[in-house]
Every structure is written in C-alpha cells, then in structure tokens.
C-alpha positions as CSV (number, residue, x, y, z in Angstrom):
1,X,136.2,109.8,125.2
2,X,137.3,111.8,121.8
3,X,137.6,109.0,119.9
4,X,134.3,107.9,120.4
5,X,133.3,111.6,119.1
6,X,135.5,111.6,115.4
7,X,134.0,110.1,113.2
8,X,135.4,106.9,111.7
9,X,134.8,104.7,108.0
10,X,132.8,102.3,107.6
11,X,133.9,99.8,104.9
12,X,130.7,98.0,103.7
13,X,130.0,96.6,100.5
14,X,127.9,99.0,98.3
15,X,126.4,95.8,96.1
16,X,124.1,94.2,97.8
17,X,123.7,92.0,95.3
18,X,121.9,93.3,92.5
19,X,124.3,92.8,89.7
20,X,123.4,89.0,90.8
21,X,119.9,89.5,90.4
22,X,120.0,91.1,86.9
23,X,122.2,88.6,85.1
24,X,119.9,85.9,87.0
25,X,116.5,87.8,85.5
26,X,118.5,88.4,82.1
27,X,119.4,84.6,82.3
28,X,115.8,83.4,82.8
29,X,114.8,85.5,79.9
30,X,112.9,88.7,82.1
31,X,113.4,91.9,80.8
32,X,114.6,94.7,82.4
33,X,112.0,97.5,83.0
34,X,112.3,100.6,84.4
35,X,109.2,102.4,83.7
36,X,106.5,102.3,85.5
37,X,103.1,102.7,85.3
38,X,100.2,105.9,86.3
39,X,98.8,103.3,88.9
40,X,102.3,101.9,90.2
41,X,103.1,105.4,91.1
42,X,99.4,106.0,92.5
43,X,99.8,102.8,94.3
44,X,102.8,103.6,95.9
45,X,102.1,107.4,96.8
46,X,98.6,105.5,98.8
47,X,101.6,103.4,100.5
48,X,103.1,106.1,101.5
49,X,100.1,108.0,102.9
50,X,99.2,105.0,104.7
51,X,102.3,104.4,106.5
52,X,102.0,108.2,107.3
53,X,98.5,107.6,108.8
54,X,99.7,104.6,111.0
55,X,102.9,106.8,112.3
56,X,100.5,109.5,113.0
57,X,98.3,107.4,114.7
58,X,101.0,105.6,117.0
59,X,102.3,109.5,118.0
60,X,98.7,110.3,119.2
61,X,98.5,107.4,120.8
62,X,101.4,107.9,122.7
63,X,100.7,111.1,123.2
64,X,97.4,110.2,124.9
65,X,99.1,107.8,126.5
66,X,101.6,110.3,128.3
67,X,99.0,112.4,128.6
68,X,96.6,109.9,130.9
69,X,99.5,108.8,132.8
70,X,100.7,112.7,134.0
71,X,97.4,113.7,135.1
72,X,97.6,112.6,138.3
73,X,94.1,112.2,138.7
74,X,92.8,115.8,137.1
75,X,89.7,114.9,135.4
76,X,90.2,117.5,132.6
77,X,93.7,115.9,131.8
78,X,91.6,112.5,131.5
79,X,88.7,113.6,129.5
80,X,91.0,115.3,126.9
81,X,93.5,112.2,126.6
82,X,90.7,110.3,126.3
83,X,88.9,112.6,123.5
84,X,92.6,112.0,121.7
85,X,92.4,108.3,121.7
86,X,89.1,108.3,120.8
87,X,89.7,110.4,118.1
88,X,92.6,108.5,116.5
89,X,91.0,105.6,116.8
90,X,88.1,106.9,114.9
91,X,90.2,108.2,112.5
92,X,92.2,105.0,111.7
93,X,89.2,102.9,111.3
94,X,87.8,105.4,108.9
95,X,90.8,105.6,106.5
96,X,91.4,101.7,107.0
97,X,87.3,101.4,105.4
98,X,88.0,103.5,102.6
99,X,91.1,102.0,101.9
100,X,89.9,98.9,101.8
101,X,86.2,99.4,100.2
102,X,88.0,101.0,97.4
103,X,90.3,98.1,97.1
104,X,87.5,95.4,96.8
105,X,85.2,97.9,94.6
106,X,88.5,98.3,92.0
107,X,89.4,94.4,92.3
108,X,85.9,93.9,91.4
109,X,85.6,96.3,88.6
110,X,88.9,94.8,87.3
111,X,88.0,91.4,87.2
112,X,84.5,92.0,85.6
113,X,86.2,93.6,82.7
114,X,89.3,92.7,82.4
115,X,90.3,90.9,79.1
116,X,92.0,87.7,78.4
C-alpha cells in the first residue's frame, strides 16, 4: 500500500520531436519566427475566453442538471434549475452570435480591402 503512495520517476522523452520539425522547416527553406503579431495574441486571448465560456457553460449545466435530479419533485427546486439552464443556454447562444458576426463582418472587411 506505501509504495503505491511514494512517488516514483517517470523516464519519458522530453523531445517530442521538434528538433525534427525545425531542421525539416529550415530544410524546406521556412524561416523560423518567433514573433507574433497584435492580432495573433488577440486571437488567441478570444480562444481562450471561449473555451472559458464553454467550460462555464457545461458546469451550469451540470449543475442544473444535479439540481433537477435532487429535487424530488419540489417545484421551487425545478423552476430554479430550469431558470439555470435557460439562462446558460441564453448565454451561450449570445456569445456564439457575436463571435461569429464579428468573424464574418472582419473576414469581410479583410477581403474588400486587402491588397495583392
């Protein structure tokens, strides 16, 4: 039982095969760029948020969820789980729209005046 408690090494390879991938990209005549761009770090900060918004949403559904099945038939318990999922639901479909009107009105905006 105590060795299943101490804590024991783990001996796994640290490259995961990048080295292979750089000398392939240098090979093939890419460059390698580290900097990135205002709108990469934008874009991935939205990420971010987003995956925040579906984690929060799955919790309150869940939540809900437990909620409905533990009432045992109190209507208050019912009404208020449903509120919840009602709610979140809401929610998600509202920051899904924006996300995604803003991603066609950009697109569009980009294409229209972009150059070359």
């Amino acid at each position: 039982m105590i060795v299943f408690l101490l804590a024991s090494p783990v001996l796994a390879k640290i490259d995961i095969g990048t080295k292979d991938v750089e000398r392939a990209a240098t090979k093939a005549g890419y460059d390698k760029v580290t900097d990135t761009t205002f709108a990469e770090t934008i874009g991935v900060i939205i990420k971010g948020a987003l995956s925040m918004v579906g984690v929060i949403f799955l919790i309150l559904m869940v939540y809900a969820g437990y909620l409905w099945m533990t009432a045992r038939g109190e209507e208050e318990m019912i009404k208020k789980s449903q509120k919840i999922i009602i709610s979140s639901v809401i929610g998600l479909i509202i920051v899904v729209a924006s996300y995604s009107i803003t991603n066609f009105v950009v697109l569009a905006i980009l294409s229209k005046t972009a150059t070359g």
